[in-house]
N, C-alpha and C positions, 0 to 999 in steps of 0.2 A: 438628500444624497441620492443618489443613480447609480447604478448595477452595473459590473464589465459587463453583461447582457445588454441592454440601456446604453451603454456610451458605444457601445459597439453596431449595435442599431442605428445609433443617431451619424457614424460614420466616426465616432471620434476614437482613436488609436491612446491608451492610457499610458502611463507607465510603468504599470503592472503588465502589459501586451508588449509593452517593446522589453520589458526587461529579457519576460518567456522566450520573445522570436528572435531575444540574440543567444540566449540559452539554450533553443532547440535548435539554433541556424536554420529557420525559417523565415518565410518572409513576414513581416510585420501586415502588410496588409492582406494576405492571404490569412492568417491567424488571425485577425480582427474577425472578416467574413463570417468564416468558420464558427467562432464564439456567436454572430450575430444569429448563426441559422442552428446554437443549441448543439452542435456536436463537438466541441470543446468549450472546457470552464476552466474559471482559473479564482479557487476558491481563494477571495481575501476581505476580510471582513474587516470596514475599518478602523475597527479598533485596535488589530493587531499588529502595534506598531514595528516591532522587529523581522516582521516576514519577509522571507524573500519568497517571492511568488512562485508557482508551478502551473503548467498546464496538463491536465489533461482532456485525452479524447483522442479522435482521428487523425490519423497525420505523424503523430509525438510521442517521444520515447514513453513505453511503459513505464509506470509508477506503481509505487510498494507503499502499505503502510504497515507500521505495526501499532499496534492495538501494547495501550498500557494501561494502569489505573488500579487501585486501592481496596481490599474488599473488607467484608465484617472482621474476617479472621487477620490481615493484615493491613494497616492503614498506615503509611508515612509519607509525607512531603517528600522527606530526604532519599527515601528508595525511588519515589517518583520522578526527583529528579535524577536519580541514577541512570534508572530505565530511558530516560529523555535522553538524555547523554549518550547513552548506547545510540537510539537510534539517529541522532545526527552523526556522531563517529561511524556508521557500520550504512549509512549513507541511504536510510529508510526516510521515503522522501514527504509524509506526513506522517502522525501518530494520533490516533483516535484516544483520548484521556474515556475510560469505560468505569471509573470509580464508583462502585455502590457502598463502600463504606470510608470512615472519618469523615474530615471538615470538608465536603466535596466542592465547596469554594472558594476554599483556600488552597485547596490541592489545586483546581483547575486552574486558577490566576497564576499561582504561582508556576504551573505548566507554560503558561500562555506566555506571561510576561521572559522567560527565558527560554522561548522558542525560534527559531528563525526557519524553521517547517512548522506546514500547514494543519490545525489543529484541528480535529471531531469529536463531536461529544452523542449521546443517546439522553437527550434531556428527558424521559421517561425513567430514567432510572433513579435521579434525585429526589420525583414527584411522590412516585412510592417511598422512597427513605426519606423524605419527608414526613409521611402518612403512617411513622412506625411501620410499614410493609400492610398497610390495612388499606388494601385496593378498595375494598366497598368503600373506604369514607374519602376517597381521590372525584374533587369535583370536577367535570371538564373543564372549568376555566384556568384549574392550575395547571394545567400543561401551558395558556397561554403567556402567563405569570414567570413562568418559569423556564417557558424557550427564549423571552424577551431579556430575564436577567443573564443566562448565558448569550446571548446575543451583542448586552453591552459590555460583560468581559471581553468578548475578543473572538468568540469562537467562530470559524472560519466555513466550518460545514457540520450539519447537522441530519442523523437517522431521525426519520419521522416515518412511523408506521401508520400508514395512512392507509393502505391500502388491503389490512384484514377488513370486511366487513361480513356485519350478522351472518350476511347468503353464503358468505364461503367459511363459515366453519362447520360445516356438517361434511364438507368435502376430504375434509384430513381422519374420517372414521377408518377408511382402511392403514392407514400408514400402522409402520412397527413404532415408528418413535414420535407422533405428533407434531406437536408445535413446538420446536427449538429455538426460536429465537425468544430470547429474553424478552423485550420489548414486545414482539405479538404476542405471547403467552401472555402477559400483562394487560393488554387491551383485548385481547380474547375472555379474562376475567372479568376484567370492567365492563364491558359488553353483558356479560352473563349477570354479573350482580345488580348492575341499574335496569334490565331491561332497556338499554338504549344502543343509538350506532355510533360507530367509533368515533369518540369527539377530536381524532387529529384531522378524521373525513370530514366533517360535519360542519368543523374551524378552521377547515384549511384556506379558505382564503382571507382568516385574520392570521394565521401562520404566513402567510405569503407576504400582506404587510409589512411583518415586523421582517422578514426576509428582507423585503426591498429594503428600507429603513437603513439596514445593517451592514446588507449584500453579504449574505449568511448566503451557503449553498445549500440547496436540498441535497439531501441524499435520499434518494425513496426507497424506505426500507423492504427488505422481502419477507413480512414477518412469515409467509407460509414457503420458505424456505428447504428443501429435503436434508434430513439429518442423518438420513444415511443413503445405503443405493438403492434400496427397495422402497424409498418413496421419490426416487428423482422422476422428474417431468412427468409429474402429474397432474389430474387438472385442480389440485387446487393452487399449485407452483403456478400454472398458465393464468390462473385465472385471478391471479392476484396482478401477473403479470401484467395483463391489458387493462386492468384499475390503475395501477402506475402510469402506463401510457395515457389514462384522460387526465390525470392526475399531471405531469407533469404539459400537458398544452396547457392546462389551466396555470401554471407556474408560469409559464412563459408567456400568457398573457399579461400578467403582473410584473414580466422583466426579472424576474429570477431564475439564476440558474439550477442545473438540475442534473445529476446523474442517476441511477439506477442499482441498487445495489441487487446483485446474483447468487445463484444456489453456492448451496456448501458442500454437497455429498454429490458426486454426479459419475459414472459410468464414464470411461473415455470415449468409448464410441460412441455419448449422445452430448460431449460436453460443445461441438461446432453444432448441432444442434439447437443448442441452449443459448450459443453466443448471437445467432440468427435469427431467435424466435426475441430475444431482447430488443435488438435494434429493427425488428419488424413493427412490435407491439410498442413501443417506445421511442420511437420517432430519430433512430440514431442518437439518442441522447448518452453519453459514457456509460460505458457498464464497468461498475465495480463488484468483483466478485471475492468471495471469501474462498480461498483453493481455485480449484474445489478436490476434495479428498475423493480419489477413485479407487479408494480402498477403505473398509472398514475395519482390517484386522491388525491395526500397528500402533495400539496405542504408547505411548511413547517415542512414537517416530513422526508421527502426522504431520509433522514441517517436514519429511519428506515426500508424504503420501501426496500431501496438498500442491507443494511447490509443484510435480508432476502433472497434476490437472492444471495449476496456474500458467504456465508455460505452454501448455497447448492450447486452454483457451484463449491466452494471449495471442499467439500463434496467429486466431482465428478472429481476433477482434476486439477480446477484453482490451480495455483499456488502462484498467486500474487493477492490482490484488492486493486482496488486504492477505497479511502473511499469516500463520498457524504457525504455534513451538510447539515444541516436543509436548509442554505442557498442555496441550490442548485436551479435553476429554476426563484428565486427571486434576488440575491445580493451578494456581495462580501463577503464573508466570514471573521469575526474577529475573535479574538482568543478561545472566548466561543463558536464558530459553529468549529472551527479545534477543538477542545476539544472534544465536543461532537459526531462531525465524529468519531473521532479516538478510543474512547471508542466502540460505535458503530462496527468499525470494528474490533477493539483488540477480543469484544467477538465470533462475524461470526469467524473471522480464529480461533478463538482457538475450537469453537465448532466444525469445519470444522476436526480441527486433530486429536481431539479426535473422530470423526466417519470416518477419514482414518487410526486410530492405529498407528500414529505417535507415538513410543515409548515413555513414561514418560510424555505423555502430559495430563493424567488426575488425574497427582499426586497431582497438588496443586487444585484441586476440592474437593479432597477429603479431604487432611486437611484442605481446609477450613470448609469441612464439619464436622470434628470431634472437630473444633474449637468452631463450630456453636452449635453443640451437647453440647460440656461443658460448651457453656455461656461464651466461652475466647474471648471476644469480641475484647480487645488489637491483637488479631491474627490475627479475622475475617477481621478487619480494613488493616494489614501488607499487608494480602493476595490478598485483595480484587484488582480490576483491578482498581477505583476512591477513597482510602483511604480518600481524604479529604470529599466527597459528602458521603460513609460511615457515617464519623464519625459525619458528619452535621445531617444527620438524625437520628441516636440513640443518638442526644442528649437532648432528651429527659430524658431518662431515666439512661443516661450514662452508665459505665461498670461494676455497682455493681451489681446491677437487672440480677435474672433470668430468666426473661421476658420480652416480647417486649409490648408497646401501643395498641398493637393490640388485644391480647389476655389474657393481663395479667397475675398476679399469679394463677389463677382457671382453667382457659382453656386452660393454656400451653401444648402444647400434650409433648412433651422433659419434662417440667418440672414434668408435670405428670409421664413420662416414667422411670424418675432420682426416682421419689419417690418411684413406685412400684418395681424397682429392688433392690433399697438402695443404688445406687449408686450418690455418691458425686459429684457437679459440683465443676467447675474451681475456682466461686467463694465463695462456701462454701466449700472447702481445704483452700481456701484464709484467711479467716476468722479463721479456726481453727489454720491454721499455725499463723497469727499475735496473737489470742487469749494463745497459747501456748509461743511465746516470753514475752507476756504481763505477764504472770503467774510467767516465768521465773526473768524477770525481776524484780518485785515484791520480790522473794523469795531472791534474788541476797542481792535485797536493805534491806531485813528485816535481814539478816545476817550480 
């Protein structure tokens, strides 16, 4: 089998590419290009037979995901598929399945097989739950074992932390909080207990293999990541960073695609920094970033903190955010904290493209705006990014009112504005047009 990388090289336009380029309203051979020269992917793995494809990268609307999956303390199919449900309804445009506890392949198939967004997994994390959590007795060859069997489920794109190695863990001695990421923390261990170098480094071009094979996307993880603002863009964040960037020309030698994944804790003033120092050291290859949170002191708000950074790195070239709930920092996330994410980052990436001039992305702004102008509240509601949370709050006053609780009929500035020009709202046309059937109807009957 051949990679969208691969078929996109050889000149052949797929149907995974034409689906995208009638999706983004791009041009189909401009969007082939692009993926050929590694600045857009369009992670689809062919096993995954329900997917409707996505791109990202350069060029194309910002993408969201949110992050689901299963722990020691809560394990169920059924909530997993909840949480799935959440994010296809709330329009999060993949979802990373992150389960380290129950049947994690029976959770994942079943993820997979009722998905029609794009799927990611951290296959380091089964390898350990595998190993009872006894990193010393994790061979290197079971990561390869084990990125192959997710591979032939279905999984779409995959974290591989490839890029901690021996020489850069002496560099995180100053940080307040170390090594945050799961997955690096894990092969920072492995490393330490065998005396050896990180066998996703070591095996990455039998990872690449099974890559092409599958047409599995890298995701190159950032296992030295900053976990809060006092260790952002430091060198051991940079310096993991341009290991990714050899790391992924080697991918693409092999005809695999490849994004980048990004800091999580980042200062605003250095996060266009961060977004430049990626696409320098990493060849323009997508950056997916986690936030990034430019605050540390909100725990329980953090799908605020985050979206805030996500939006202006987007702003500046992220291509991809992965979203953060409330539960971030505290607990497993249920379906009203994936909700909440999701909304959350739906608005960062949509503000995000509307200040890159993504074509036709600030259309439905504005009619919602002229919705909002007429009092069509039935519209505002269609429009709106949470229809149902919308309609929960004007129900108050429901859809007949030219005014909101807040301002009332006196101090409406709109409805004041409708009065001094003479122009009619939605629902007083409403009103004259039933009051005119009613008249009609009337004369109908008297005849």
């Amino acid at each position: 089998m051949s990679t969208q990388l691969k078929y996109a090289r050889d000149g052949i336009t797929t149907k995974e590419m034409s689906y995208v380029a009638e999706q983004e309203n791009v041009d189909a051979q401009w969007l082939r290009n692009e993926i050929s020269k590694g600045s857009i992917i369009i992670p689809a793995n062919i096993n995954h037979k329900r997917l409707n494809p996505i791109g990202i990268g350069k060029g194309l609307k910002t993408k969201i995901n949110a992050n689901i999956g299963a722990s020691k303390i809560r394990a169920s199919v059924a909530e997993e598929l909840k949480k799935l449900e959440c994010c296809i309804k709330y329009g999060s445009d993949t979802a990373m399945d992150l389960s380290t506890g129950g049947n994690l392949n029976v959770i994942r198939q079943a993820i997979i097989d009722n998905s029609p967004i794009v799927i990611g997994t951290v296959p380091t994390y089964q390898v350990v739950e595998e190993a009872n959590g006894k990193i010393e007795n994790v061979k290197a060859e079971d990561w390869l074992e084990m990125i192959e069997l997710q591979a032939k489920q279905g999984v779409d794109y995959m974290t591989i932390h490839a890029g901690i190695l021996r020489r850069t863990l002496p560099l995180v001695k100053s940080r307040i909080t170390g090594i945050v990421s799961r997955g690096g923390a894990i092969l920072a261990r492995w490393m330490l207990e065998h005396d050896r170098e990180n066998p996703l480094y070591t095996q990455f071009e039998q990872i690449c293999d099974i890559f092409q094979k599958y047409d599995v996307t890298f995701s190159l993880g950032d296992s030295l990541r900053p976990g809060c603002l006092h260790d952002a863009t430091d060198a051991a964040q940079i310096e993991e960073l341009k290991i990714l960037g050899e790391l992924t020309l080697k991918a693409w030698k092999k005809d695999c695609q490849v994004m980048i994944e990004g800091p999580g804790h980042i200062p605003l003033n250095q996060i266009r920094l961060n977004v430049e120092l990626e696409k320098r050291y990493c060849h323009n290859a997508p950056f997916y970033v986690l936030g990034p949170l430019v605050t540390d002191i909100a725990p329980g708000y953090d799908h605020i903190t985050s979206a805030i950074g996500a939006a202006v790195a987007a702003q500046h070239g992220a291509d991809y955010l992965c979203y953060v709930t409330p539960a971030e920092h505290l607990g497993l996330p249920g379906p009203e904290e994936v909700k909440q994410g999701i909304i959350a980052y739906k608005i960062a990436a949509h503000a995000a493209d509307i200040a890159k001039g993504i074509a036709h992305a600030r259309d439905r702004d504005d009619e919602l705006s002229m919705a909002r102008f007429d009092f069509d509240w039935e519209k505002q509601f269609a429009l709106s990014l949470d229809p149902e949370t919308t309609r929960k709050i004007r129900s108050d006053l429901g859809t007949e009112a030219d005014f909101c609780s807040m301002c009332g009929p006196d101090f409406c500035s709109m409805r004041n504005f409708h009065k001094l020009t003479g122009e009619k709202t939605f629902n007083e046309r409403k009103r004259e047009e039933k009051a005119k059937k009613m008249r009609q109807m009337e004369e109908e009957r008297l005849i």
